[in-house]
C-alpha positions in Angstrom: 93.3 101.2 100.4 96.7 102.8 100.3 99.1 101.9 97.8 102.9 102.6 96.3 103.3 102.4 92.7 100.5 101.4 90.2 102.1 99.6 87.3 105.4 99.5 89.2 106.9 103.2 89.5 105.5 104.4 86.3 102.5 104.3 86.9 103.1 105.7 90.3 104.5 108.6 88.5 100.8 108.6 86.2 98.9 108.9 89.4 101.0 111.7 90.6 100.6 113.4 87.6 96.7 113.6 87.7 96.3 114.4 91.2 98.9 116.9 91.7 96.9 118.6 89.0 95.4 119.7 92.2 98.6 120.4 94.1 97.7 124.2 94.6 94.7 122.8 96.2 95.5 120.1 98.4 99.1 122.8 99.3 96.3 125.2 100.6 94.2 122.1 102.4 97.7 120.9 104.3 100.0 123.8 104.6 101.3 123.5 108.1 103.1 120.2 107.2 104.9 117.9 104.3 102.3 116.0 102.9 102.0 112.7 101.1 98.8 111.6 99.6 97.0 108.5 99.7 94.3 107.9 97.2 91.5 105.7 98.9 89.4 104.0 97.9 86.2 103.7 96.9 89.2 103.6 97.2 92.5 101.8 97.7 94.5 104.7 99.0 97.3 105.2 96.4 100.4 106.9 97.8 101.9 110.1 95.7 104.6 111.1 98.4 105.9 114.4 98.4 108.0 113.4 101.9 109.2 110.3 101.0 110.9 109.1 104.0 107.6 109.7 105.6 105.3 107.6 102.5 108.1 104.4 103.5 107.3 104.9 107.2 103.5 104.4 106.8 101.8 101.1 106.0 98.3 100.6 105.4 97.3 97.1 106.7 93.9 96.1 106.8 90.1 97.8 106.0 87.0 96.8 107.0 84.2 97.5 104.6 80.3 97.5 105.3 78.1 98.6 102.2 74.1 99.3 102.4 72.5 98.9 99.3 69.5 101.6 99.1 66.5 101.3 96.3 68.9 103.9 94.1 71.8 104.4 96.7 74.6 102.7 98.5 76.0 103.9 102.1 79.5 102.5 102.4 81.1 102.6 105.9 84.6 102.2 105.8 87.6 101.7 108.3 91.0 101.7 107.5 94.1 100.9 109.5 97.8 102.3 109.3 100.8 102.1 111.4 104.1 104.0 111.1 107.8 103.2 111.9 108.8 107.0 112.2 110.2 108.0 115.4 107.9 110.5 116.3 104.1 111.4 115.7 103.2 113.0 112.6 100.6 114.8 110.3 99.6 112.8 107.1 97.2 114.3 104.1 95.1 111.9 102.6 93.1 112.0 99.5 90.0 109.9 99.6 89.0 109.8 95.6 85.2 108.3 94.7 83.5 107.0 91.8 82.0 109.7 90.2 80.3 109.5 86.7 77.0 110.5 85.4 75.0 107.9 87.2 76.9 107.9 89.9 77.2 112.0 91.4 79.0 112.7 94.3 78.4 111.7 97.6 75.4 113.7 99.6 77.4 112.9 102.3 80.7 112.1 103.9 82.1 111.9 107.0 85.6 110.9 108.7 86.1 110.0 112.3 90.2 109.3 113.6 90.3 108.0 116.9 86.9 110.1 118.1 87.0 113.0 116.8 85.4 114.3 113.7 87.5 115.5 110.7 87.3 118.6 108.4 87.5 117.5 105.0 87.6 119.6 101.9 86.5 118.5 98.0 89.0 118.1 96.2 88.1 117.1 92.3 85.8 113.8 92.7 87.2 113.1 96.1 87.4 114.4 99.5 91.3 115.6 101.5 91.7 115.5 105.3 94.5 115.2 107.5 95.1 112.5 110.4 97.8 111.9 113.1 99.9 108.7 113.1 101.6 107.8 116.2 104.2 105.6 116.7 103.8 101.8 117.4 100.2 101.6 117.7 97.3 101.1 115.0 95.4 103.6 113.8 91.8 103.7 112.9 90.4 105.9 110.3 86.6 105.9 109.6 85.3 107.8 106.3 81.6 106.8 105.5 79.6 108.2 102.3 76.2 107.8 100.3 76.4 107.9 96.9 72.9 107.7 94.7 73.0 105.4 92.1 71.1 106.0 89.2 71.3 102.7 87.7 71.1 100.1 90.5 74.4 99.2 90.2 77.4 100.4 92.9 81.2 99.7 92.8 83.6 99.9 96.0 87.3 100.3 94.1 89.9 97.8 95.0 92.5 97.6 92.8 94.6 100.3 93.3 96.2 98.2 96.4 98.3 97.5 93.9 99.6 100.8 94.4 101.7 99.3 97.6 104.1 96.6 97.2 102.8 94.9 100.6 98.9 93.1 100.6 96.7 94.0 102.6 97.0 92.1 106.0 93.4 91.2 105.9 90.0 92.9 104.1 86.9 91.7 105.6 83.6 92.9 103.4 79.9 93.0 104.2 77.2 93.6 102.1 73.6 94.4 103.2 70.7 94.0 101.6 67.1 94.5 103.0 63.8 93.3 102.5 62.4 94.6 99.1 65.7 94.3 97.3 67.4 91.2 95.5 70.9 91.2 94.7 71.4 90.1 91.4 75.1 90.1 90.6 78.4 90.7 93.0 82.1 90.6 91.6 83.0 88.3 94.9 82.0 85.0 96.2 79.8 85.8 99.4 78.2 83.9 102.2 75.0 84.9 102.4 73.0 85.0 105.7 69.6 86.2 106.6 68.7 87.9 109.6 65.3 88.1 111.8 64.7 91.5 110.6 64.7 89.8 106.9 68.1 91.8 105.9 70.4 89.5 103.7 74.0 89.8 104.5 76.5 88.9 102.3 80.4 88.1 103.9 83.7 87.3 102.7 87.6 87.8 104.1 90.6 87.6 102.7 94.1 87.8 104.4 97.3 88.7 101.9 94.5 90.5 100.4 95.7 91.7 96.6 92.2 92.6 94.8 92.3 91.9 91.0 88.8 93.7 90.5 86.6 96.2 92.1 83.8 94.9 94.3 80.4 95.8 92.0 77.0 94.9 92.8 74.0 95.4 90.8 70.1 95.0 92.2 66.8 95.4 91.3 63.8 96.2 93.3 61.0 93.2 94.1 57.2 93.3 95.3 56.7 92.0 98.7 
């Protein structure tokens, strides 16, 4: 999710700090244009502006989230929508950082999709750095989907870094899937749970003026048929 200033400007300032760590980096993956960057989400994208008449212009106003839980992976699909008030189309970098620990490696896969196409994206530390076009008064889509292996049977989506932008989220919807073989034993949010004809539980929930105070975790453990 995109965000302004963790911890008000300070800690805006603290999140600039560690990723322009990178800055030679992420310079040589957006050199054409100035560059702002939004650090997702396993994400909440967390704005360190480098143009800031440009970071003002852009809002990041609602995700929709769909996470597969795997025997010792999760796939998470995610879309993310932004609008901007500048005048004119526009290049914006983003930095899409993920959970990465010792039982949780990087990705073995990641792709991003804005309006149809297919973007490049580049590693960048424990994340991944593209660049999409925002156009004037209309919404726009971005797509990144991943699969992380998880070593532990446990998986985290981040959320709180939204805090990182001074506006909630217009709305978040979530959707968790579980199949046959699996049994969810613990999730950080309240759910409806639904099962399909295929046997694959799926577990909802929404929320509009959306302002996570915790990540969205689940842990699972593997059952005999």
């Amino acid at each position: 999710m995109p965000g302004r200033a963790t911890r008000a400007a300070v800690g805006q300032l603290q999140w600039c700090v560690v990723i322009l760590d990178e800055s030679v980096t992420l310079m040589q993956t957006f050199p054409r244009h100035r560059v702002f960057l939004l650090s997702a989400l396993l994400c909440g994208l967390v704005v360190c502006r480098v143009d800031t008449a440009l970071a003002q212009a852009v809002t990041f106003v609602r995700e929709r989230i769909r996470v597969f839980v795997e025997p010792s992976a999760i796939a998470v699909d995610g879309t993310y929508y932004f609008t901007t008030t500048a005048s004119e189309p526009h290049p914006v970098g983003l930095y899409y950082p993920l959970p990465v620990d010792s039982l949780h490696p990087f990705p073995d896969s990641i792709r991003v999709v804005c309006e149809g196409d297919t973007l490049v994206h580049r590693r960048v530390r424990d994340g991944a750095a593209f660049t999409v076009e925002l156009a004037p008064e209309r919404l726009t889509a971005v797509i990144v989907g991943y699969r992380q292996m998880c070593r532990d049977s446990s998986g985290c989506y981040i959320l709180t870094s939204t805090s990182a932008w001074r506006l909630p989220l217009e709305r978040a919807d979530f959707e968790i899937y579980v199949p046959p073989g699996i049994e969810l034993l613990s999730l950080t949010y309240d759910a409806q749970a639904t099962v399909r004809d295929d046997g694959v539980t799926v577990y909802r929930f929404s929320r509009e003026q959306f302002r996570p105070d915790r990540e969205l975790c689940m842990r699972w453990r593997l059952v005999r048929g």
